[in-house]
C-alpha positions in Angstrom: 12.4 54.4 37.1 11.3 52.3 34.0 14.7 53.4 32.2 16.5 51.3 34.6 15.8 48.6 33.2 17.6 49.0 29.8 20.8 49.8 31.9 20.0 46.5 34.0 19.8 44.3 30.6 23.4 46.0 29.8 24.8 45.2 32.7 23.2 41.6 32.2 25.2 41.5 29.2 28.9 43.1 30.4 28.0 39.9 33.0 27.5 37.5 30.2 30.1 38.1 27.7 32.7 38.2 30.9 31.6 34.7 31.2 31.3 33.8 27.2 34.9 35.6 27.2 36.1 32.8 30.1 34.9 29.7 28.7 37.6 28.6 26.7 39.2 28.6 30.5 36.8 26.5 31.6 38.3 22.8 31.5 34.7 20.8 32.0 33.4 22.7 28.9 36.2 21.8 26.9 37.6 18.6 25.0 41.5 17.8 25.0 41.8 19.9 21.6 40.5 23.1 23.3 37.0 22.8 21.2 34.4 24.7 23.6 31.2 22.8 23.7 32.0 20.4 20.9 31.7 23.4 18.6 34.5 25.7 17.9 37.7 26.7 19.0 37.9 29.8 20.9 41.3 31.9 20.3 42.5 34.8 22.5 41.2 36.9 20.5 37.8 35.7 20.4 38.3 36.5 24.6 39.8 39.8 23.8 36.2 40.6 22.1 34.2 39.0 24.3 35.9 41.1 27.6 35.8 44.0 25.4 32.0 43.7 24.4 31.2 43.1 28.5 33.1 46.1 28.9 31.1 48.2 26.5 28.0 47.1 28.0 29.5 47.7 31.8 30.2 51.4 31.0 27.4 51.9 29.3 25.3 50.7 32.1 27.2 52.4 34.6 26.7 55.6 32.5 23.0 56.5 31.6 19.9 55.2 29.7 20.6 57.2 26.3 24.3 55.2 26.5 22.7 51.9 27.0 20.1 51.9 24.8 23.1 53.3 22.0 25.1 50.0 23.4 22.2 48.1 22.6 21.7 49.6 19.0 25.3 49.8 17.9 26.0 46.7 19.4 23.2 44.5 18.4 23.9 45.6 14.5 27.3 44.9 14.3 27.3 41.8 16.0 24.1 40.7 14.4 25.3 41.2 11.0 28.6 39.2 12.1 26.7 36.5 13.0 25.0 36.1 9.5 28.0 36.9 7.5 29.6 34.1 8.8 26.8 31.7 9.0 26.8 32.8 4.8 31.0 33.0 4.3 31.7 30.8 6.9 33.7 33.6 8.2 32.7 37.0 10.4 34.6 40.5 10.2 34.8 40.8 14.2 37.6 38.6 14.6 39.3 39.5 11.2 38.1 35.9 9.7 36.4 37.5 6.4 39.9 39.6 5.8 42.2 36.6 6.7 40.9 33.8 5.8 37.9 34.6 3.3 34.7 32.5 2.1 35.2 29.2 4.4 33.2 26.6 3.6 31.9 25.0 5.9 29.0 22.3 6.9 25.9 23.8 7.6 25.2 22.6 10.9 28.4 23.8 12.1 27.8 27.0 10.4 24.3 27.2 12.4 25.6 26.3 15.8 29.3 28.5 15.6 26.7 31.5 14.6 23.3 31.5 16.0 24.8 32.7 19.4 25.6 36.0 17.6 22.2 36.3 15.2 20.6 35.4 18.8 22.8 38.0 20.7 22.6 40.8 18.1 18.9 40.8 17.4 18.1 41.0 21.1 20.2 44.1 21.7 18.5 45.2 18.1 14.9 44.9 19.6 16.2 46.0 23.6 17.5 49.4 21.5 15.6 50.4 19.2 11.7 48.8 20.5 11.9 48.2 24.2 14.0 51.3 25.2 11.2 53.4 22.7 8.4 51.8 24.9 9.3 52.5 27.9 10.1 56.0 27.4 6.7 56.2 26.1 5.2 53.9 29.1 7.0 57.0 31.6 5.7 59.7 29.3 2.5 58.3 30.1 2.9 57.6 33.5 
């Protein structure tokens, strides 16, 4: 019964990059240049992404433990580690930034805020994978 809580964090996250996928649709959030939050500008394919990392998680959920906590693992590396290459280049490799556009430089506070989401993101699916899932298979072993 513990296990179901590793697919309930996935489908937590299938829920929330849906929405993190919509909210360059989202007028109120939005100033008259398209800039999300004040922030960054969020392209199509930046929604393509999101939808398709919600759908990852979704399936995952919907399939088992094992493929949730691999979601989480997979997941939470690569887009941890696109999180801090572009808060160091200024650009990620998700959305083909790195290959298109190269080192960006950029100010550091924008840097922080346009990346933190995905350090934020990627090292909580890290530690849901690879520490929680590993405790509570060991918490039912017990049990």
């Amino acid at each position: 019964m513990k296990y179901i809580t590793i697919q309930r964090l996935a489908w937590f996250y299938a829920i929330m990059f849906f929405v993190l996928g919509s909210l360059a649709h989202f007028p109120f959030i939005n100033d008259e240049n398209g800039v999300t939050l004040g922030i960054f500008k969020l392209e199509i394919h930046d929604d393509l992404l999101h939808y398709a990392s919600g759908l990852w998680a979704a399936i995952a959920a919907w399939q088992s433990f094992k493929s949730s906590t691999f979601y989480f693992k997979l997941f939470g590396i690569i887009y941890g580690l696109d999180g801090v290459m572009g808060f160091f280049l200024g650009q990620g490799y998700l959305d083909g930034g790195i290959f298109f556009k190269g080192y960006t430089q950029l100010d550091w506070g924008f840097k922080f805020f346009a990346n933190i989401p995905h350090i934020a993101i990627g090292s909580i699916a890290v530690f849901i994978g690879f520490v929680l899932s590993k405790r509570l298979m060991e918490n039912e072993k017990q049990s």
